[in-house]
N, CA, C and O atoms as a Tinker XYZ file with bonds, in Angstrom:
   436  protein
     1  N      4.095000  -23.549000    4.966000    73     2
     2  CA     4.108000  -22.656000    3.817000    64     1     3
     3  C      5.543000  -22.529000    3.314000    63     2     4     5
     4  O      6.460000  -22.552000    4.135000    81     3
     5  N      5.783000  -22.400000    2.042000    73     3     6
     6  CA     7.014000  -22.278000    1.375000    64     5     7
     7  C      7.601000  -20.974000    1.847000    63     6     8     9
     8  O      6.857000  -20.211000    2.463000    81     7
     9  N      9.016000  -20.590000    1.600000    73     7    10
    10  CA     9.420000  -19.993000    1.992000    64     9    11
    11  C     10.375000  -18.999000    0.844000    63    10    12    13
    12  O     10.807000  -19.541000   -0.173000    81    11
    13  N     10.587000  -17.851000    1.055000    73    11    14
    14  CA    10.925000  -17.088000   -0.183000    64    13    15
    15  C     11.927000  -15.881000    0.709000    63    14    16    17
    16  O     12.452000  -15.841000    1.822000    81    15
    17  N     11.827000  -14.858000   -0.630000    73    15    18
    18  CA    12.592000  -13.437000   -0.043000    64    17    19
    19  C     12.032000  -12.457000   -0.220000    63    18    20    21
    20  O     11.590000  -12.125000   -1.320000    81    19
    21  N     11.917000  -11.693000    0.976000    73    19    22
    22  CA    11.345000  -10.273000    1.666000    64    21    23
    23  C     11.498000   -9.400000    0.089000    63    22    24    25
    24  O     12.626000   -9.643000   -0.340000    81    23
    25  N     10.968000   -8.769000   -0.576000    73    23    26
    26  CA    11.670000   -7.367000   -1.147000    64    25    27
    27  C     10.409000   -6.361000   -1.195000    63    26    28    29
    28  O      9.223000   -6.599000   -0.967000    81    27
    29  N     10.972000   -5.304000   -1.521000    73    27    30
    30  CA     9.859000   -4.017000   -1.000000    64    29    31
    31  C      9.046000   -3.785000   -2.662000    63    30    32    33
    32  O      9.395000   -4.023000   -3.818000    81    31
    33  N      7.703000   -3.146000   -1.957000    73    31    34
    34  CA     6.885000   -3.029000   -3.097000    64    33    35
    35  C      7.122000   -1.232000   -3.253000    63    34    36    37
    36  O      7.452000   -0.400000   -2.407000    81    35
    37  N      6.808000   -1.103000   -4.646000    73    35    38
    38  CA     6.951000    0.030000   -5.476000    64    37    39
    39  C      5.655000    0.670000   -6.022000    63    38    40    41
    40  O      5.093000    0.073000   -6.940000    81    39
    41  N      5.103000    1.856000   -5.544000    73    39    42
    42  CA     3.878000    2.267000   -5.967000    64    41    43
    43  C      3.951000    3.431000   -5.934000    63    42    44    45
    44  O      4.778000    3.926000   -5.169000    81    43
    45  N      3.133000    4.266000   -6.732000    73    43    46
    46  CA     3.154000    5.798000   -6.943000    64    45    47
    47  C      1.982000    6.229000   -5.979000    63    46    48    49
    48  O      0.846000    5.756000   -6.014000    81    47
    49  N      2.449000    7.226000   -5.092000    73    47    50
    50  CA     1.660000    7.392000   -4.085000    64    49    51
    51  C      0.845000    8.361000   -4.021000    63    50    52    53
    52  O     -0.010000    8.371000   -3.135000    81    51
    53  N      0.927000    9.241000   -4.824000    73    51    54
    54  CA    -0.087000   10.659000   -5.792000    64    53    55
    55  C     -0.625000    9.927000   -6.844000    63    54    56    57
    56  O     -1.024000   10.662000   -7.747000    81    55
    57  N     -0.789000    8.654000   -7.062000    73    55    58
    58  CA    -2.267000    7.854000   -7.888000    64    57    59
    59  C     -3.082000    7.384000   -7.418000    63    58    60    61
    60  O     -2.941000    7.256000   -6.202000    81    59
    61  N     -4.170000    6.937000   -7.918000    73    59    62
    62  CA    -5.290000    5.810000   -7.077000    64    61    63
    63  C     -4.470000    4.416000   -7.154000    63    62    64    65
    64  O     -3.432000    4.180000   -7.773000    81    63
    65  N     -5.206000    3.611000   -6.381000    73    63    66
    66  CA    -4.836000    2.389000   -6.491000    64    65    67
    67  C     -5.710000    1.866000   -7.423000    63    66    68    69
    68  O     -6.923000    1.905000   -7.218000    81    67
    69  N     -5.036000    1.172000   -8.853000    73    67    70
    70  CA    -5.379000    0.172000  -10.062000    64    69    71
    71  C     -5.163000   -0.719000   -9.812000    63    70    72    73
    72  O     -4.958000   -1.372000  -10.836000    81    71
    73  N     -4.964000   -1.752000   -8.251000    73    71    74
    74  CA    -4.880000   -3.073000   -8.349000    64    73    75
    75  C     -6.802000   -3.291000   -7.898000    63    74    76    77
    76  O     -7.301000   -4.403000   -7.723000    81    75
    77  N     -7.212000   -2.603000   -7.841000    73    75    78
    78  CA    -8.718000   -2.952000   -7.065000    64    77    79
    79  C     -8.498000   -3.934000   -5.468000    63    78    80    81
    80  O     -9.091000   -4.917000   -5.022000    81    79
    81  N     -7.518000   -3.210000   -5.026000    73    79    82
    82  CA    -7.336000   -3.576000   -3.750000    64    81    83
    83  C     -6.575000   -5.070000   -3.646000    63    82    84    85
    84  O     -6.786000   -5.986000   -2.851000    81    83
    85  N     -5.663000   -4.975000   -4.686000    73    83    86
    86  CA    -4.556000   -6.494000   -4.806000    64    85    87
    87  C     -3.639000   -6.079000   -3.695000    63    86    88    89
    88  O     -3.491000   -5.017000   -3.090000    81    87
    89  N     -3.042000   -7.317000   -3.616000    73    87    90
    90  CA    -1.827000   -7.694000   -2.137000    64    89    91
    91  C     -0.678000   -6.112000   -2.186000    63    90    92    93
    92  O     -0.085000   -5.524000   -1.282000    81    91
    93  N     -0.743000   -5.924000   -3.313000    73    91    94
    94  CA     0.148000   -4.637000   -3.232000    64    93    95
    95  C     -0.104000   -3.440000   -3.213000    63    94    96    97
    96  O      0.642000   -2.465000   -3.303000    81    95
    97  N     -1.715000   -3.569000   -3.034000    73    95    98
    98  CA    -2.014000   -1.577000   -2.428000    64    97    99
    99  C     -2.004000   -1.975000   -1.272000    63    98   100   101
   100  O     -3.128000   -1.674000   -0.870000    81    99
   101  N     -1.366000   -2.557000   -0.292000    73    99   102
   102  CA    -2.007000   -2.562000    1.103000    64   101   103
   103  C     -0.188000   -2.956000    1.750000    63   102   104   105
   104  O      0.357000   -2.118000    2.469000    81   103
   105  N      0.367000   -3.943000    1.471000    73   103   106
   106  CA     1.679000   -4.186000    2.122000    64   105   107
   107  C      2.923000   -3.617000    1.795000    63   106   108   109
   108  O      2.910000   -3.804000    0.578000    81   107
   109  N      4.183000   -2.950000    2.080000    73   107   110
   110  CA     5.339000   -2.339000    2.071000    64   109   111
   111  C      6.154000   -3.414000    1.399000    63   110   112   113
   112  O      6.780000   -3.159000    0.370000    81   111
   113  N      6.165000   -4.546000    1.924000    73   111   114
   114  CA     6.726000   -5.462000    1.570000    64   113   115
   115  C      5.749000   -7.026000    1.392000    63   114   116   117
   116  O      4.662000   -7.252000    1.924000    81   115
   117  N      6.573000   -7.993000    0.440000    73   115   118
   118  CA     6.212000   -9.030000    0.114000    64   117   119
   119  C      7.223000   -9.889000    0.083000    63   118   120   121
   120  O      8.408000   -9.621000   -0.120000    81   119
   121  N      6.420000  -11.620000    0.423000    73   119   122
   122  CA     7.713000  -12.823000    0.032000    64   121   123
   123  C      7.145000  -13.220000   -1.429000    63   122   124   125
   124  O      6.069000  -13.525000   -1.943000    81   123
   125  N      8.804000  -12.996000   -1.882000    73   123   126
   126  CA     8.303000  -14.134000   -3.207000    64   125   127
   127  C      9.528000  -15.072000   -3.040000    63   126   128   129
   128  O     10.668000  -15.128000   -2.578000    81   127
   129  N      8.073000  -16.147000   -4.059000    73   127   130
   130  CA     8.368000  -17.391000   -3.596000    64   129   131
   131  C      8.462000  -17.999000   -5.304000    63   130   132   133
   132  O      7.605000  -17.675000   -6.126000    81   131
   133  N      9.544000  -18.841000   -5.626000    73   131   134
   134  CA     9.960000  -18.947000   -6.851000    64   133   135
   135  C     10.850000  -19.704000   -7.219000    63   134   136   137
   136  O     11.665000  -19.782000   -6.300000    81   135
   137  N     11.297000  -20.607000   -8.477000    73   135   138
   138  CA    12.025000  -21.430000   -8.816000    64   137   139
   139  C     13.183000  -20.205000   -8.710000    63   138   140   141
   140  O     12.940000  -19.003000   -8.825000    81   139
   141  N     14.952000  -21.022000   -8.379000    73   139   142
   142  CA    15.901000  -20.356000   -8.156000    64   141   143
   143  C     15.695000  -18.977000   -6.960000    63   142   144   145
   144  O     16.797000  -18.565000   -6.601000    81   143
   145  N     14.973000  -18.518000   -6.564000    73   143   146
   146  CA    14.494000  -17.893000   -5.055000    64   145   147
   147  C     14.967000  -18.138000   -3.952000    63   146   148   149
   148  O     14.579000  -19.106000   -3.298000    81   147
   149  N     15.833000  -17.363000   -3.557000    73   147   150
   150  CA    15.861000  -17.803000   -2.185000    64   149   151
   151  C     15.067000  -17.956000   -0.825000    63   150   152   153
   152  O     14.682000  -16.861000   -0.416000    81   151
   153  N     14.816000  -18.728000   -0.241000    73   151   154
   154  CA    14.032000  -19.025000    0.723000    64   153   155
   155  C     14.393000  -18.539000    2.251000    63   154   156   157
   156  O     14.904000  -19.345000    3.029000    81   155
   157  N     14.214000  -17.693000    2.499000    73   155   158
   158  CA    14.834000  -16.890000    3.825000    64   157   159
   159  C     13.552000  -16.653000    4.918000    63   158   160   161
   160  O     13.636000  -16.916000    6.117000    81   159
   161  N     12.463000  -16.151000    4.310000    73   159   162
   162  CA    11.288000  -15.235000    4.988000    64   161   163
   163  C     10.113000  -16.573000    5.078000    63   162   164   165
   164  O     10.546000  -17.613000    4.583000    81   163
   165  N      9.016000  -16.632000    5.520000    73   163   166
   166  CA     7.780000  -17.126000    5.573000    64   165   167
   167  C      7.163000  -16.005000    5.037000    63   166   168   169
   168  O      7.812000  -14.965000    4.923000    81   167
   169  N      5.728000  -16.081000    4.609000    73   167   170
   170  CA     5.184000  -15.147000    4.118000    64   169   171
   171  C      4.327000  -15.279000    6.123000    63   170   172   173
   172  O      4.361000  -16.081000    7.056000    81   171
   173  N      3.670000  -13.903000    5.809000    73   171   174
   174  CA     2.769000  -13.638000    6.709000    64   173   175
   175  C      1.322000  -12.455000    6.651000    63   174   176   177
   176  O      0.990000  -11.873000    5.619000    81   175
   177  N      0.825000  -12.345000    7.601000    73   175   178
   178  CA    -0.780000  -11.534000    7.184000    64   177   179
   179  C      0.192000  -10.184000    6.457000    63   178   180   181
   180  O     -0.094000   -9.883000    5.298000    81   179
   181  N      1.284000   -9.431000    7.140000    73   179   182
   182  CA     1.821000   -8.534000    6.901000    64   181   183
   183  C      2.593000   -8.419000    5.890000    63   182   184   185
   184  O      2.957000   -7.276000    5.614000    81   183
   185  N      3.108000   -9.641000    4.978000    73   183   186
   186  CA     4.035000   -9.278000    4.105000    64   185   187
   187  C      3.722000  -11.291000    3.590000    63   186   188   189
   188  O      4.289000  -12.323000    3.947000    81   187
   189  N      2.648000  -11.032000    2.707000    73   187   190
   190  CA     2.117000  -11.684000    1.967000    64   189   191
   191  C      2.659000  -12.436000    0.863000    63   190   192   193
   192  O      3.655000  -11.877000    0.405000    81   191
   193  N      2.294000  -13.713000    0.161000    73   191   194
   194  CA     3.351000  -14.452000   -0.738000    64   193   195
   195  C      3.109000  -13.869000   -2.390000    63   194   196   197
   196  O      2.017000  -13.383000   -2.684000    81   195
   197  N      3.657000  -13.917000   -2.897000    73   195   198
   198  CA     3.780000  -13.363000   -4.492000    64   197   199
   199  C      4.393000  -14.416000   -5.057000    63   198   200   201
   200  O      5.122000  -15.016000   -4.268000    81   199
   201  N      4.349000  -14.894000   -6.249000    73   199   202
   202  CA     4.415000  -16.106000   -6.944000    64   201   203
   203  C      5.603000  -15.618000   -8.191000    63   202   204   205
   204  O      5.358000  -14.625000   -8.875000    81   203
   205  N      6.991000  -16.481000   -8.417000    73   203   206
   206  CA     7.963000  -15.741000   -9.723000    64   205   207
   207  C      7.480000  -16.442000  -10.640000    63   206   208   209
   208  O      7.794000  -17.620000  -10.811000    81   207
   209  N      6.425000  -15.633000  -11.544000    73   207   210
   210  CA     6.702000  -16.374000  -13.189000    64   209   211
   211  C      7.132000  -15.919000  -14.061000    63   210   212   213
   212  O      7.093000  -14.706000  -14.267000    81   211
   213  N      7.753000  -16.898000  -14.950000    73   211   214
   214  CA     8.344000  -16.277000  -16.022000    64   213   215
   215  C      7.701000  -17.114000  -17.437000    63   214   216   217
   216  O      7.277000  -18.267000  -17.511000    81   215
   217  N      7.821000  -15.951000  -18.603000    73   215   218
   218  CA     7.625000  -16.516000  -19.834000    64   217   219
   219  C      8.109000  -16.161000  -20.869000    63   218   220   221
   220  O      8.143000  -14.989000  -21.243000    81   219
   221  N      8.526000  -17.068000  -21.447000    73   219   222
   222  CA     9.576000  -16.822000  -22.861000    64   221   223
   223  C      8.581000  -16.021000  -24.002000    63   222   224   225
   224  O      7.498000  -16.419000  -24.432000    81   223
   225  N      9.401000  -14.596000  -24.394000    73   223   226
   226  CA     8.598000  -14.057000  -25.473000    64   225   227
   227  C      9.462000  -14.137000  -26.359000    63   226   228   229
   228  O     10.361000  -14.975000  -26.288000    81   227
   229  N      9.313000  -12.968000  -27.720000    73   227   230
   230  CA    10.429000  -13.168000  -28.840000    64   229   231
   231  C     11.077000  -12.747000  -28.306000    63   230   232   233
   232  O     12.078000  -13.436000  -28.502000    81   231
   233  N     11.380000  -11.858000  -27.528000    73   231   234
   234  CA    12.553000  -10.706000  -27.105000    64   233   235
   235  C     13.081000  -11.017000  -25.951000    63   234   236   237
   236  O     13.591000  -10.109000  -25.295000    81   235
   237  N     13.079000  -12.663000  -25.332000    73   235   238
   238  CA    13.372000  -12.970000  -24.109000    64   237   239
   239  C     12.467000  -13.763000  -23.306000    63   238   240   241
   240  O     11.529000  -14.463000  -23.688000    81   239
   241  N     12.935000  -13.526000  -22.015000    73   239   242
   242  CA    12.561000  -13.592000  -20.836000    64   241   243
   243  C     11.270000  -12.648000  -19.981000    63   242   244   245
   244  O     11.660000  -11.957000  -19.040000    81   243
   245  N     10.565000  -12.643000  -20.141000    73   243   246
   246  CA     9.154000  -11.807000  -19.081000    64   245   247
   247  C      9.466000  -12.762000  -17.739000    63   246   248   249
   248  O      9.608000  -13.984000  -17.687000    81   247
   249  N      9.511000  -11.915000  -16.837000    73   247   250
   250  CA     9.462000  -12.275000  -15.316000    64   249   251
   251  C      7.908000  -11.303000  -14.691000    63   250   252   253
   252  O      7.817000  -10.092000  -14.899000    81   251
   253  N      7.074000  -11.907000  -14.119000    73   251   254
   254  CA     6.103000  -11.493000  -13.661000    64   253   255
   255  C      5.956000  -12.005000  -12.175000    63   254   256   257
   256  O      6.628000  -13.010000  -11.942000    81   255
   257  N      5.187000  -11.498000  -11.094000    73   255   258
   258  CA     4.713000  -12.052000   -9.839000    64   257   259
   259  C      3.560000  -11.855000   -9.851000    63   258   260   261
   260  O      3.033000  -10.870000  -10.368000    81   259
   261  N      2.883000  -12.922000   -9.184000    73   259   262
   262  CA     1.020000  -13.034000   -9.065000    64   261   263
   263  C      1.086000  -13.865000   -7.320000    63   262   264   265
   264  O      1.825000  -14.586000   -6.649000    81   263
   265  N     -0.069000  -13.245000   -7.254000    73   263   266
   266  CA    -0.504000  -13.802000   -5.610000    64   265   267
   267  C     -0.932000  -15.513000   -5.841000    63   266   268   269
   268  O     -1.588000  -15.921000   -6.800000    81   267
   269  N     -0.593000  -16.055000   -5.139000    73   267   270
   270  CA    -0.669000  -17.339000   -4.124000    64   269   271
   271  C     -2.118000  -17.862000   -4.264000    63   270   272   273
   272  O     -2.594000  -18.683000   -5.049000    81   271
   273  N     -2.556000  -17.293000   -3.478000    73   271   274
   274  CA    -3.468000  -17.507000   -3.217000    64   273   275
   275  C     -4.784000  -16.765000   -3.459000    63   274   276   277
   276  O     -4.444000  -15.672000   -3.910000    81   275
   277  N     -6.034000  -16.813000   -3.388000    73   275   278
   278  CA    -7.260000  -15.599000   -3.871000    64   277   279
   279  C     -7.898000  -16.111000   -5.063000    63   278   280   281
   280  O     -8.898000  -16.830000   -5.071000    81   279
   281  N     -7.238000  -15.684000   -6.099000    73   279   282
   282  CA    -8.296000  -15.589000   -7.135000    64   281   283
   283  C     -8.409000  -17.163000   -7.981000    63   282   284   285
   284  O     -7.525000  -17.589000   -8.724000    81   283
   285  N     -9.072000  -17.532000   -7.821000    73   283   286
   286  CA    -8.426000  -19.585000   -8.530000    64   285   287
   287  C     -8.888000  -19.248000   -9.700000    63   286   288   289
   288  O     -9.547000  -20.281000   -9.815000    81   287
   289  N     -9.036000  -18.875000  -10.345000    73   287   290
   290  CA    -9.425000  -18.798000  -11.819000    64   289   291
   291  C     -8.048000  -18.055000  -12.951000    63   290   292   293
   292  O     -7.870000  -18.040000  -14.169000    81   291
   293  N     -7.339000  -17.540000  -11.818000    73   291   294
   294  CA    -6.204000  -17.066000  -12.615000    64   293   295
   295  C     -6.034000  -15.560000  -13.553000    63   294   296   297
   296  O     -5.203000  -15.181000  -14.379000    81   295
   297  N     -6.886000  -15.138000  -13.142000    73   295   298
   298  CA    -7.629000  -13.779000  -14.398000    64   297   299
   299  C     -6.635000  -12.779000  -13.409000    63   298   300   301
   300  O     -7.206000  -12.267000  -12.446000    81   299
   301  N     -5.578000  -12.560000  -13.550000    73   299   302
   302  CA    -5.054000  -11.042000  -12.800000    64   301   303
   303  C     -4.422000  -10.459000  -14.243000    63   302   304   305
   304  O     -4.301000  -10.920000  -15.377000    81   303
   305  N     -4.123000   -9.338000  -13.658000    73   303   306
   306  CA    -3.686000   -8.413000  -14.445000    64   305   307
   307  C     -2.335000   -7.125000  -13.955000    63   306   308   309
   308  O     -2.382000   -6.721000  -12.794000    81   307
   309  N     -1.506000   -6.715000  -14.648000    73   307   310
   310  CA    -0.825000   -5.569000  -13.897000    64   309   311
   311  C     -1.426000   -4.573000  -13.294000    63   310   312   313
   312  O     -2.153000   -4.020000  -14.119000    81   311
   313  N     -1.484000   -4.087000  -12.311000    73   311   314
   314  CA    -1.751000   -2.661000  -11.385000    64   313   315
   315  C     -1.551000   -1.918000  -11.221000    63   314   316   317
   316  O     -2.097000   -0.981000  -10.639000    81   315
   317  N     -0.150000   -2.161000  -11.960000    73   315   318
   318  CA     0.906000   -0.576000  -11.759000    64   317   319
   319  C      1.950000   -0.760000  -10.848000    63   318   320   321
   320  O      2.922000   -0.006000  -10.889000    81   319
   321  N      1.879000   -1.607000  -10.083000    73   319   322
   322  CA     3.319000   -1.688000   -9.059000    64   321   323
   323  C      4.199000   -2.915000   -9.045000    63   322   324   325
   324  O      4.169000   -3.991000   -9.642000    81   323
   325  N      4.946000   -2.395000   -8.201000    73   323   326
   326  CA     6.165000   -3.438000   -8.940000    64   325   327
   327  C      7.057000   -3.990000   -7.667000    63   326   328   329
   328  O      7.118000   -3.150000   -6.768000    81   327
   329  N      7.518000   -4.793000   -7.486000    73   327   330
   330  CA     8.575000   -5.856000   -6.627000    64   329   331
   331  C      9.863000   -5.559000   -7.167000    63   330   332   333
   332  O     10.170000   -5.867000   -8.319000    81   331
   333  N     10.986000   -4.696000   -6.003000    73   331   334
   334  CA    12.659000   -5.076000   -6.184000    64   333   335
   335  C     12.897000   -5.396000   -4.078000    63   334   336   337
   336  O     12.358000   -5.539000   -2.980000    81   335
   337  N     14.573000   -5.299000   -5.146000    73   335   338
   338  CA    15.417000   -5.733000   -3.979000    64   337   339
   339  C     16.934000   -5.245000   -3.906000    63   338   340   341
   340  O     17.765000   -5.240000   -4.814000    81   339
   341  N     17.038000   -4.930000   -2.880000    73   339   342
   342  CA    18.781000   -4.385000   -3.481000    64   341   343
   343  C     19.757000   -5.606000   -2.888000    63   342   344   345
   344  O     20.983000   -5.560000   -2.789000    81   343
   345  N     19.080000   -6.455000   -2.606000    73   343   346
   346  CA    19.814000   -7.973000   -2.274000    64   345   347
   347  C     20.127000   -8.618000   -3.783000    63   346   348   349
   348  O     19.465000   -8.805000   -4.804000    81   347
   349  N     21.345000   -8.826000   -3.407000    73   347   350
   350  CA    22.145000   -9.393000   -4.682000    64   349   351
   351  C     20.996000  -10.890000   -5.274000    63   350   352   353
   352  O     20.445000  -10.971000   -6.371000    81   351
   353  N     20.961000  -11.425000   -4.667000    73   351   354
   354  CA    20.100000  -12.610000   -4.682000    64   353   355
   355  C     18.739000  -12.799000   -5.525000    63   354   356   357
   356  O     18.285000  -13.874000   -5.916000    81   355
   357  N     17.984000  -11.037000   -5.789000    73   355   358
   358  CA    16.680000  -10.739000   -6.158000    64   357   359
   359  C     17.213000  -11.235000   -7.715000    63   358   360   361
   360  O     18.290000  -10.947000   -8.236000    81   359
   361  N     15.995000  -12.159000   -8.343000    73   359   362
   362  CA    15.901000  -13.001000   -9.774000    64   361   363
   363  C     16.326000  -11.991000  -10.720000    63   362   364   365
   364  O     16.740000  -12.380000  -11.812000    81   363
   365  N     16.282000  -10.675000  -10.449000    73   363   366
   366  CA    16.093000   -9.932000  -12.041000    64   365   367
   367  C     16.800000   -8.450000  -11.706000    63   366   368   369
   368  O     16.685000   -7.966000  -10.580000    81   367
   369  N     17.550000   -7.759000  -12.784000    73   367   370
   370  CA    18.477000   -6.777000  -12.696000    64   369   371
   371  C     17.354000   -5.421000  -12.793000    63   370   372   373
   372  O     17.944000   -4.341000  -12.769000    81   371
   373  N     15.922000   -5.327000  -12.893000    73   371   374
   374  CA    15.387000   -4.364000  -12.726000    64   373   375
   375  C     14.167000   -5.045000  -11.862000    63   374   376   377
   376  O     14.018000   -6.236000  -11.588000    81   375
   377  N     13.145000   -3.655000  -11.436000    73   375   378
   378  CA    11.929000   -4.520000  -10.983000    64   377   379
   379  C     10.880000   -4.935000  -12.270000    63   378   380   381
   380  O     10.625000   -4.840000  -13.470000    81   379
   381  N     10.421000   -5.604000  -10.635000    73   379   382
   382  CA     9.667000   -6.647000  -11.526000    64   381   383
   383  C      7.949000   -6.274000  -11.554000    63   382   384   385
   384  O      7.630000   -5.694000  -10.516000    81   383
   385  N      7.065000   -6.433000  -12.286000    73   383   386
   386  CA     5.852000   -6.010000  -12.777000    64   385   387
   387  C      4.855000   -7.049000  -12.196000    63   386   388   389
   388  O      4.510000   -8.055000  -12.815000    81   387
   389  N      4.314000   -6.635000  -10.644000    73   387   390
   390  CA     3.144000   -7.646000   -9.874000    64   389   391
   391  C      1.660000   -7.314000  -10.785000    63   390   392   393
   392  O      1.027000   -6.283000  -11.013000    81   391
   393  N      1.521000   -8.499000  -11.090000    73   391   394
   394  CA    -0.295000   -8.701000  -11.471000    64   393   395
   395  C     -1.237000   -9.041000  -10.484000    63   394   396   397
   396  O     -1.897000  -10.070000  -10.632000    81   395
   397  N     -1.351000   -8.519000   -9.766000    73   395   398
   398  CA    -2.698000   -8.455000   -8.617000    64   397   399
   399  C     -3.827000   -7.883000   -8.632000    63   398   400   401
   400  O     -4.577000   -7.655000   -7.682000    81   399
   401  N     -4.015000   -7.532000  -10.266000    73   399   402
   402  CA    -5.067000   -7.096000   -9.752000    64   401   403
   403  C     -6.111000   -7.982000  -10.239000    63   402   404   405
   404  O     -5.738000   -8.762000  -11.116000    81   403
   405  N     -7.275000   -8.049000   -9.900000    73   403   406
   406  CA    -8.147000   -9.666000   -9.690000    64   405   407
   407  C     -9.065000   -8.820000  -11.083000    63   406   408   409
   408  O     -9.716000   -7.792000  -10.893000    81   407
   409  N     -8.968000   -9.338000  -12.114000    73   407   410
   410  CA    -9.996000   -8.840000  -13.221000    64   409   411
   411  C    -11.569000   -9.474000  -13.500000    63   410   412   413
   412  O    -12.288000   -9.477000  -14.499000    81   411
   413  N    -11.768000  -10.116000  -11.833000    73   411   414
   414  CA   -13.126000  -10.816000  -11.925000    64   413   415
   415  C    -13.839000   -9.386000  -11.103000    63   414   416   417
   416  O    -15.013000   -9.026000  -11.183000    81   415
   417  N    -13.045000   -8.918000  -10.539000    73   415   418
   418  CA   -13.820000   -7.555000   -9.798000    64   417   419
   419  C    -14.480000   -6.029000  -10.840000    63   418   420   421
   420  O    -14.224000   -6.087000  -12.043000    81   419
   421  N    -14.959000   -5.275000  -10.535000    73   419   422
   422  CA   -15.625000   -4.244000  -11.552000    64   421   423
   423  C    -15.454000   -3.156000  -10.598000    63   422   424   425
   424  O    -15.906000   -2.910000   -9.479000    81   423
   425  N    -14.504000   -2.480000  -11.558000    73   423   426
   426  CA   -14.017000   -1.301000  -11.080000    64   425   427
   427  C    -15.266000   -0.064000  -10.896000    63   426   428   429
   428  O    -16.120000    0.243000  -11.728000    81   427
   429  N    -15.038000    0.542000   -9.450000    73   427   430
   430  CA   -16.053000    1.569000   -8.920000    64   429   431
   431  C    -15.407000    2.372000   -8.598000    63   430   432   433
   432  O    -15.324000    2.560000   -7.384000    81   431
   433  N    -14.791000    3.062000   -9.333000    73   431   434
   434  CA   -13.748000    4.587000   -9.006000    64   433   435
   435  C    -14.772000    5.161000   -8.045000    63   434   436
   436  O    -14.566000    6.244000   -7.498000    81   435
């Protein structure tokens, strides 16, 4: 398995979870794994891989992370939580906005 860098996940903890149970209502931390990324960590059951994409809009650069592995059809969406790092090394000067949540699932509040 490729190899990436540890950084901690960001979630509001007086909300429900809006990923419908994506990689980031459940782990503290995650590897992401990404062009220019440093490769330090393995991912594992405990601190799972997250994917760096980015896409050119008018106003720039969008940096996004999506899981690895799970959903093959590609349908995620934002959840509400987010990937930093206070390692100099982390891709982006704020956090970053994980799409995990799998939009083939039907939400049952």
């Amino acid at each position: 398995m490729e190899k990436g860098m540890m950084v901690s996940v960001f979630r509001a903890v007086d909300f429900a979870d809006c990923t419908l149970g994506g990689i980031t209502s459940k782990a503290k931390h995650v590897v992401l794994i990404g062009k220019g990324v440093a490769a330090c960590f393995e991912p594992s059951e405990d601190m799972p891989a997250l994917y760096l994409h980015e896409m050119e809009t008018g106003s720039g650069t969008y940096m996004y992370a999506a899981p690895i592995k799970g959903n093959t059809c590609g349908r995620f969406a934002m959840g509400g939580n987010y990937i930093s790092s206070s390692d100099s090394r982390f891709p982006n000067q704020y956090p970053i906005p994980v799409h995990d949540r799998d939009m083939r699932l039907e939400y049952r509040g």
